[in-house]
C-alpha positions in Angstrom: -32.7 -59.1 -105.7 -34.3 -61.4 -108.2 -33.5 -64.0 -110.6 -30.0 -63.4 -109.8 -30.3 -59.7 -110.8 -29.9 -56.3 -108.6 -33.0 -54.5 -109.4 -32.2 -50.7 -109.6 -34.5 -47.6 -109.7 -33.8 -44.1 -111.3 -34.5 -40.9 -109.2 -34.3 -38.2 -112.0 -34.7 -38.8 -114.9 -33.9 -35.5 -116.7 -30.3 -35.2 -119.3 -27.9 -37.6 -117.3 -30.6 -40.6 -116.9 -30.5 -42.3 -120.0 -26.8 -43.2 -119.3 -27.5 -44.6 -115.3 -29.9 -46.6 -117.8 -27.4 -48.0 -120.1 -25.3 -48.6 -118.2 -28.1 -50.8 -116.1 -29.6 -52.1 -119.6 -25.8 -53.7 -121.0 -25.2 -55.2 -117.1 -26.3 -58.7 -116.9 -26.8 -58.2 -112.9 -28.9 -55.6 -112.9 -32.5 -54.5 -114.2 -34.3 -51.0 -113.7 -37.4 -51.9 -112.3 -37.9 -48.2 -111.1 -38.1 -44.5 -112.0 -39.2 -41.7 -110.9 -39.5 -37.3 -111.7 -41.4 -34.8 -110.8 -42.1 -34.1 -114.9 -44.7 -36.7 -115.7 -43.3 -36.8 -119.7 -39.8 -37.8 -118.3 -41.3 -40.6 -116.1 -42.9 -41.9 -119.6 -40.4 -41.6 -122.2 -38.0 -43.9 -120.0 -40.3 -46.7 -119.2 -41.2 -46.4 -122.7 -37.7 -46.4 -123.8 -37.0 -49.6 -121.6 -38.8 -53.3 -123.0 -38.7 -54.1 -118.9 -41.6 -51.3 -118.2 -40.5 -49.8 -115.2 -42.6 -48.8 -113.0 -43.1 -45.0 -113.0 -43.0 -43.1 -109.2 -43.4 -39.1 -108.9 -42.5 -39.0 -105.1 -39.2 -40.6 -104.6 -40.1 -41.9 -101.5 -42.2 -44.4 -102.9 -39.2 -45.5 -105.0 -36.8 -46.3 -101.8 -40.2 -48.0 -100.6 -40.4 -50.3 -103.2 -38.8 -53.7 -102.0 -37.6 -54.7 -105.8 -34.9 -52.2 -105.7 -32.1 -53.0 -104.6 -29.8 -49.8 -105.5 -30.9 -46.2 -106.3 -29.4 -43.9 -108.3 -29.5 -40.5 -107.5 -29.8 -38.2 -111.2 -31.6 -35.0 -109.7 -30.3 -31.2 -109.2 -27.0 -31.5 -106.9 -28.8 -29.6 -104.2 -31.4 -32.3 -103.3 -28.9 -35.0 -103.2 -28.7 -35.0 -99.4 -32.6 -35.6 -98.7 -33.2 -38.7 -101.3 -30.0 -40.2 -100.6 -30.9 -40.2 -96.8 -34.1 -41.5 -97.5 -32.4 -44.5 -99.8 -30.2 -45.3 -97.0 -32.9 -45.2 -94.0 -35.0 -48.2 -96.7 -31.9 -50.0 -97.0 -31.0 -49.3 -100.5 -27.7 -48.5 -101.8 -26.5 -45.6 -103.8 -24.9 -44.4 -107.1 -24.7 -40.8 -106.6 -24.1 -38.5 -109.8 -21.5 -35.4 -109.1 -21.4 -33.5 -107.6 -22.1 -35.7 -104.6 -24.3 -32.7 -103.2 -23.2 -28.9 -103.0 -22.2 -28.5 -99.4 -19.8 -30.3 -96.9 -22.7 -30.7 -94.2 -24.9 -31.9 -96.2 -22.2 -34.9 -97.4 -21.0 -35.8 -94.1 -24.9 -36.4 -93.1 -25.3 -38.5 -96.3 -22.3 -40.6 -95.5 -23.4 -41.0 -91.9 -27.0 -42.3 -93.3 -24.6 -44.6 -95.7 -22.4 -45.8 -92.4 -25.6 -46.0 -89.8 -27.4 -47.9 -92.5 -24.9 -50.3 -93.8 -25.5 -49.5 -97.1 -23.4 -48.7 -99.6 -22.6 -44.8 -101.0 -20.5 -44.3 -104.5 -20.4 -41.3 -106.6 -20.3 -41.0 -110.5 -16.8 -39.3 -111.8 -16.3 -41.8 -114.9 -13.1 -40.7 -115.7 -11.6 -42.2 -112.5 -12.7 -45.4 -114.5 -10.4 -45.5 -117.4 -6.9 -47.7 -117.6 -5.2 -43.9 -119.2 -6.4 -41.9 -115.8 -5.2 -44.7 -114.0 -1.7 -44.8 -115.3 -1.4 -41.4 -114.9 -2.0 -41.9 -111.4 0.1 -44.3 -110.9 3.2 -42.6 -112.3 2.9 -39.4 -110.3 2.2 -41.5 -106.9 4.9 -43.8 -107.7 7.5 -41.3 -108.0 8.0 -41.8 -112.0 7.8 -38.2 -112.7 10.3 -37.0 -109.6 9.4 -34.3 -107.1 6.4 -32.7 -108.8 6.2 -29.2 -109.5 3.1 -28.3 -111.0 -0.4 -29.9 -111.7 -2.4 -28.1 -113.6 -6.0 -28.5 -115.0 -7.6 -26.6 -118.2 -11.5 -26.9 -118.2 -13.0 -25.0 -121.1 -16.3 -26.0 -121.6 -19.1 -24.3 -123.7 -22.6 -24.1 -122.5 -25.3 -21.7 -123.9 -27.5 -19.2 -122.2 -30.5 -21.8 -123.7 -28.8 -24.4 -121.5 -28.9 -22.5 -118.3 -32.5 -21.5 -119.3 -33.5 -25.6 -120.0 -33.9 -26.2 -116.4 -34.8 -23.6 -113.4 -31.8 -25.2 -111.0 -29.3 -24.7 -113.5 -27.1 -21.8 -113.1 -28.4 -21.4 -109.1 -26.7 -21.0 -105.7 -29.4 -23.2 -104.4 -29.8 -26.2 -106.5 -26.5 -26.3 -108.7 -24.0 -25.1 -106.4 -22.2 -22.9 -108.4 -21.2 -23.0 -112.2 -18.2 -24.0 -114.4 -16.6 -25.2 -111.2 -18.9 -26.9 -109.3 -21.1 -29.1 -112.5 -18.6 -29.3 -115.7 -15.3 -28.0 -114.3 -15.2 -30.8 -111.0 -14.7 -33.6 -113.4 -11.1 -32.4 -114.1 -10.9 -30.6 -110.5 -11.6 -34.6 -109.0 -9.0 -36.1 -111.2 -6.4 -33.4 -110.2 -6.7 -34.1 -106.9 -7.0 -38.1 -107.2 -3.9 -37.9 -109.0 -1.8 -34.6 -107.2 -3.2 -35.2 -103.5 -4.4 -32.7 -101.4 -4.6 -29.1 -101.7 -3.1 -27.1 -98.8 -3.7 -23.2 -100.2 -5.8 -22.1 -102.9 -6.0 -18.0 -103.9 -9.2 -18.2 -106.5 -11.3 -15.5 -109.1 -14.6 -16.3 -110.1 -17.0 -14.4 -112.2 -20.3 -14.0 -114.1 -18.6 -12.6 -117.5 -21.1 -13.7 -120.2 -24.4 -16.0 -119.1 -27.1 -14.6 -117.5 -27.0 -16.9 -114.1 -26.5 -16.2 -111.0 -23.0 -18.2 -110.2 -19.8 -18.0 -111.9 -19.5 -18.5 -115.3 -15.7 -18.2 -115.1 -12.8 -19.0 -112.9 -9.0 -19.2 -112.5 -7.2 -20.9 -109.4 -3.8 -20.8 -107.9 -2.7 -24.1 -105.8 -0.4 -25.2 -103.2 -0.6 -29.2 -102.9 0.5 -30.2 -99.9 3.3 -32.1 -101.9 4.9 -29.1 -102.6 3.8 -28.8 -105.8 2.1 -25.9 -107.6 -0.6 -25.5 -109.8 -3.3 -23.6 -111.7 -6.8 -23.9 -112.8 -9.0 -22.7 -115.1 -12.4 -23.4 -116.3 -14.9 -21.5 -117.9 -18.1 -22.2 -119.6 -18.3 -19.1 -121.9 -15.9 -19.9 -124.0 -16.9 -21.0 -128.0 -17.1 -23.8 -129.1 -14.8 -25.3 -125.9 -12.1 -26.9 -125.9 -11.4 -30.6 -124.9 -10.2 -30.8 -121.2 -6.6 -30.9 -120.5 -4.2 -31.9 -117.2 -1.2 -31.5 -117.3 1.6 -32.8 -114.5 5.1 -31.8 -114.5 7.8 -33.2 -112.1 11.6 -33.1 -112.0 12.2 -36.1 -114.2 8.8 -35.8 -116.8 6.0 -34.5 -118.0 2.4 -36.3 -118.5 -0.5 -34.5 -120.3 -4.0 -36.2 -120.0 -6.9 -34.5 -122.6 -10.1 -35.7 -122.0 -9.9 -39.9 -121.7 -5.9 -39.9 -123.8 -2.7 -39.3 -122.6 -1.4 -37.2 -125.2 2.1 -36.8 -123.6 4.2 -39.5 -122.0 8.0 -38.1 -121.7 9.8 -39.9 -118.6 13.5 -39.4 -118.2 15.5 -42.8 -116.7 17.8 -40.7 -114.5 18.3 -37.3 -113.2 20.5 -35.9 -115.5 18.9 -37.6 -118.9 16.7 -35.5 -121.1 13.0 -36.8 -121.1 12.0 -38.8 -124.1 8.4 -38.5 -125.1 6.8 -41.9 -126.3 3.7 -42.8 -127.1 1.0 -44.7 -125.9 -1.4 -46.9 -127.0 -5.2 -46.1 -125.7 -8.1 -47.5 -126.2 -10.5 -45.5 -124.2 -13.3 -43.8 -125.2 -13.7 -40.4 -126.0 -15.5 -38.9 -123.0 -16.4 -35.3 -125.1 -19.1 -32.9 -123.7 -16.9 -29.6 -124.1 -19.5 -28.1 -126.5 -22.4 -30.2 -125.8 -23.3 -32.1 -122.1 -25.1 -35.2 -124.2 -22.0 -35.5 -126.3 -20.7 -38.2 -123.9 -19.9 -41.9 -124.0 -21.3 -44.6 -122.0 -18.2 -46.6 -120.9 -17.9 -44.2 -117.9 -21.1 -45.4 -116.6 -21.1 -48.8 -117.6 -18.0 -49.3 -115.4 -20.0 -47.5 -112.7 -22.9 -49.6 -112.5 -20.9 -52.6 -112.7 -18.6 -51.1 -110.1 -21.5 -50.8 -107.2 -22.5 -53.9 -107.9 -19.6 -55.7 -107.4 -19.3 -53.3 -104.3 -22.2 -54.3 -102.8 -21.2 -58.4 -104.0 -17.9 -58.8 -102.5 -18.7 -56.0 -99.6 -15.9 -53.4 -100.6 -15.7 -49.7 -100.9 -17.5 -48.2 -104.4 -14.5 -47.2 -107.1 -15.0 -43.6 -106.1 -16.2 -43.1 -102.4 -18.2 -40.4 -101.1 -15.3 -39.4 -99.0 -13.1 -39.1 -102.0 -16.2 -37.6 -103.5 -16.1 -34.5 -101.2 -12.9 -33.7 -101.5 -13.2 -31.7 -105.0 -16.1 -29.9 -103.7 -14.3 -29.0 -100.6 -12.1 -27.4 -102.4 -14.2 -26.0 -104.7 -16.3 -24.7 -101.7 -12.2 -22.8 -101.0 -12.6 -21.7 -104.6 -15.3 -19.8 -103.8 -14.7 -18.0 -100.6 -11.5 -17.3 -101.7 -12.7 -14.9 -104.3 -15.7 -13.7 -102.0 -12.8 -12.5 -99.4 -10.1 -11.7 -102.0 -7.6 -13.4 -99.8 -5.7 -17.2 -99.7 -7.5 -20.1 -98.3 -6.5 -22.7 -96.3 -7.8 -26.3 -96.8 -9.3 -28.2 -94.7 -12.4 -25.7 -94.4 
């Protein structure tokens, strides 16, 4: 730390960078004083996007070396999460981690060991955990507003082209992206299910490859049991043209709540059991998170919060907003997704 400031360093600096950068850039805690790819031109065009000049690494581990940063964030293909965040950790460094927080359980519960052993620090990047709309939405259900709950249910219908998939060699693989619309666009919507539903106990899933030429699924539909009893459904897709904005839905005895993308566009509570719900409305003032059509079509406020988040984590010595325990619970189930439709058969959480 110097002059008062957290100096950070950028591991990746491919599509997602340039918002761990922002979000670095507005903070008045933090500088980048590091990046670092593989891709020489990446490693340029940031440092020269950035009046500070960074200074450029190709090897990662010269970045956790470097004793001006303070915390890394990890923006590389999911699959590779595990080694550079280990290798943060063992230098002392703490970690902003983008999602998936890496592609299988093993591989998370070693990164959080490194975190605990280390005393360091471990968050994970779901920015829709950070608005004051997801947050009501959460507290309602959990606070019994809604009644019993019988369903949650989550829409994801994103659009992504066979030229995205093509952009990068990771994308679309087993090996370094983990699977497809579940596993990189659909777990945004998968993590804020759960966060706001609770556990899964069952899920019966379908996955397949019905358009793009990759080798995971380009497709999916999911059956839930929550262990509260409730039901639910979801499905998410990539394939479909032009997308459609993400939508949760959550239905209990006593009212309804549907979330698209950062907006509750449904608020109907009843006061007792045997009143009608009333829908009213309610004010937001979140930004548009987007992205259904296009990945770059996002806002920054989701990653603003996050940087300021880890900081303050790392300040006041508390847990990051979104931890990487909380962080491994969509791709647990996720992971269920999966072998569900490889055995053609109900699975039952915890793996």
């Amino acid at each position: 730390m110097k002059n008062g400031k957290f100096g950070f360093g950028i591991i990746g600096c491919g599509a997602i960078s340039p918002w761990h950068a922002k979000g670095i850039e507005v903070s008045d805690k933090a500088e980048l004083v590091a990046v670092c790819d593989i891709v020489p031109e990446r490693v340029k065009k940031i440092c020269e996007d950035h009046a500070n000049k960074p200074t450029p690494y190709s090897d990662y581990r010269d970045l956790v070396a470097d004793p001006r940063v303070d915390i890394v964030c990890v923006c590389t293909p999911s699959g590779n999460h595990e080694e550079i965040a280990i290798a943060a950790a063992q230098a002392g460094k703490h970690i902003l981690c983008e999602k998936p927080l890496e592609i299988k359980l093993d591989k998370i519960d070693r990164m959080i060991q490194a975190a605990e052993n280390n005393k360091v620090k471990l968050g994970c990047v779901f920015q829709r955990r950070t608005y004051e709309s997801s947050r009501k939405v959460r507290e309602a259900v959990q606070s019994g507003k809604l009644g019993k709950m019988v369903l949650g249910d989550a829409y994801l219908k994103y659009y992504r082209s066979q030229a995205y998939y093509d952009s990068g060699d990771w994308r679309g693989t087993w090996e370094l992206d983990g699977g497809g619309a579940l596993m990189n666009q659909g777990i945004h919507g998968i993590d804020l299910l759960l966060w706001v539903m609770g556990d899964v106990d069952t899920v019966y899933a379908r996955t397949r490859t019905m358009v793009r030429n990759i080798e995971v699924e380009d497709t999916a539909t999911a059956m839930l049991q929550y262990k509260n009893g409730a039901m639910g459904i979801v499905e998410a897709t990539t394939s479909v043209n032009p997308g459609e904005p993400t939508r949760l839905e959550f239905n209990g005895k006593l009212g309804s709540i549907i979330y698209e993308e950062s907006r509750v566009r449904k608020w109907a509570i009843a006061q007792g059991e045997d009143e009608r719900a009333e829908e009213i409305e309610l004010e937001s003032e979140e930004e548009q998170i987007g992205g259904v059509a296009d990945p770059k079509d996002i806002g920054f406020a989701g990653h603003i919060k996050h940087i300021a988040d880890i900081i303050d984590a790392v300040e006041n010595d508390r847990d990051p907003l979104v931890t990487a325990e909380s962080a491994r619970k969509p791709v647990e189930l996720i992971l269920a997704m999966y072998e569900s439709s490889r055995q053609n058969k109900e699975i039952k959480l915890p793996l």
